[in-house]
N, C-alpha and C positions, 0 to 999 in steps of 0.2 A: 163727065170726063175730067173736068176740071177739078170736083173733088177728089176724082179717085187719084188724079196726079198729086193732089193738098196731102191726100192722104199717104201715097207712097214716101210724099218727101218727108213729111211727118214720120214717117217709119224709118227712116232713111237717117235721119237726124236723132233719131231715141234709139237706132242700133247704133249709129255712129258715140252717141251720148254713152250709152252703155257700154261701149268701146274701149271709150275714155276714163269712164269712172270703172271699169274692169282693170283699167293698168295701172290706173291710181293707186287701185286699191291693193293689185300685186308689189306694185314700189312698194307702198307702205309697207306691205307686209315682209319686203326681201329689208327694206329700211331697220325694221323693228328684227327679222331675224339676224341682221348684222348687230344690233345692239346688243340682243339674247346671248349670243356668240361672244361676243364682248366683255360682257357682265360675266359670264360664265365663266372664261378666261380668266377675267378676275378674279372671281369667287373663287378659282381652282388653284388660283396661284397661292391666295391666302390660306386658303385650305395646307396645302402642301408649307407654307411657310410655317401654320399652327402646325402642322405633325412636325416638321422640323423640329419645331422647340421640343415636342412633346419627346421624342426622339433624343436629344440632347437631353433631356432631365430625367428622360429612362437611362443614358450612359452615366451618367451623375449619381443617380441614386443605385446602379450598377456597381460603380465604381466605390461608393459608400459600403454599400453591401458587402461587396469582396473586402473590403478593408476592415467591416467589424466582422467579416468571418475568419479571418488572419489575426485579428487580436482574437478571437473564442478559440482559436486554435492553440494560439502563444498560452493563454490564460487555461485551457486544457490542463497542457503539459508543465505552468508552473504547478496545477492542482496534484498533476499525479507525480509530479518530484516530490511536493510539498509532505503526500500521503505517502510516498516509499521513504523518504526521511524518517515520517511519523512512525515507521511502522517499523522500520530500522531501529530509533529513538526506543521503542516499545521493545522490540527485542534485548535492548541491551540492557535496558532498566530492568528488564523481568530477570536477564543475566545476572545482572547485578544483583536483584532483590534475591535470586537464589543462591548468590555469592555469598552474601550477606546470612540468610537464611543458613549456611553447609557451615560458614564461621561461627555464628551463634552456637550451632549447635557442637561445634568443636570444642568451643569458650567453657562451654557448660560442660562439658565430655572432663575437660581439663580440670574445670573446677573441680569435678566429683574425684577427678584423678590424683587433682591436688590433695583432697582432705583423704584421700587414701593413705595419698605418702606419707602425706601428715602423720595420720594413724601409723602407720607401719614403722615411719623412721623415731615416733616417739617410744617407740617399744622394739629397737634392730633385734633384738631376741627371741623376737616370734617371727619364723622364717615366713615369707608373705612376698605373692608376685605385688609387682609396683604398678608395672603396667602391660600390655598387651598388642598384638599386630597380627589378627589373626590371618590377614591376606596373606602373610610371608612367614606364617607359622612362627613368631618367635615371640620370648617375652622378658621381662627383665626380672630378677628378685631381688631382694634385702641381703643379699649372703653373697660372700667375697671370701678372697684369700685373706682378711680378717677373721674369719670365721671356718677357717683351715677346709673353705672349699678346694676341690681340686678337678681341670680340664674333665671330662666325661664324665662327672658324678652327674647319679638322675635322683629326681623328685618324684614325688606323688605329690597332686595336686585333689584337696579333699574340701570338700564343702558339705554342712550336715555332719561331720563327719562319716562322710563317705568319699573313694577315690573318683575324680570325674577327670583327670589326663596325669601322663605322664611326659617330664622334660629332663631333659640333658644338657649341662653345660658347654660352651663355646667358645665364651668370650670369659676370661675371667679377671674382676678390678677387685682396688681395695677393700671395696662395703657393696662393692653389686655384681652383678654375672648376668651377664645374657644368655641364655638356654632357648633350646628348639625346643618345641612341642610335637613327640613322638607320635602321641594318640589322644586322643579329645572323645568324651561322651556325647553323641549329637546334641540331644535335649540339652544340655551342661557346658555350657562353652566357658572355658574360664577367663577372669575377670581380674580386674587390679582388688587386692585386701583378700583373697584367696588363701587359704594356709598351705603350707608346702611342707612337706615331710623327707627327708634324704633317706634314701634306699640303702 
């Protein structure tokens, strides 16, 4: 009997023991999740401070971004002023170059017009248009009231010797007369150094 009461209290004292080191080991454990908690708290706060920054230097390079998209914009629209300029530039100059090009060819028109008259006024006795306007049907000759023309006398106009129009005077000066052109041979349009015949 004596052992079985050694033995109960022995049991008595290793459940009490175990008791003990059960709540020990619960503290520790509520101990150690108060730190976990702690730690975590920590770590969550640093966490949230890193996105902060990260957060702020995505507003930054946001804010970048928006700024070289407003200069790519500005630089856009210097580009397509720069190219409707150009292209303006180019119109006028092409203007120009065919300015230039309709003069030339007047220069030269004049030239050959020039050594016409030449021709014609070194010889006023061979009746001969001077020069020409066929838009407005009229033309000029060598023959005046020098040459005892008179208001409504007509020409025949002959090249090859053949008739290619017939004109009328208008206007009449000393050494020249301006005449209409009545009727014109299509093919045959007549020309400055033409011979002219009075009707």
């Amino acid at each position: 009997m004596k052992i079985l009461r050694m033995i109960l209290i022995s049991l008595f004292f290793l459940s009490a023991l175990a008791l003990l080191c059960f709540f020990a080991y619960r503290t520790q454990i509520q101990k150690t999740s108060i730190l976990s908690e702690q730690e975590i708290d920590q770590r969550l706060m640093a966490v949230q401070e890193e996105m902060e920054k990260y957060r702020e230097m995505i507003r930054q390079y946001q804010s970048r971004i928006d700024q070289y998209q407003n200069e790519m914009t500005r630089l856009n629209e210097q580009i397509n002023l720069y190219a409707a300029d150009r292209n303006q530039m180019r119109n006028e100059l092409d203007e120009s170059y065919a300015k230039i090009s309709e003069l030339l060819t007047a220069i030269h028109s004049m030239e050959k017009e020039m050594v016409a008259w030449q021709d014609v006024t070194a010889d006023p006795a061979t009746p001969r248009i001077l020069t020409v306007n066929h838009a407005f049907r009229f033309a000029v000759i060598n023959q005046g009231q020098l040459n005892q023309i008179k208001m409504g006398d007509q020409f025949n106009v002959e090249r090859s010797g053949r008739p290619i129009a017939m004109l009328q005077v208008e206007r009449l000066y000393r050494s020249f007369s301006a005449v209409t052109i009545l009727n014109e041979v299509e093919d045959s349009k007549i020309r400055p150094g033409d011979f002219i015949q009075k009707v």
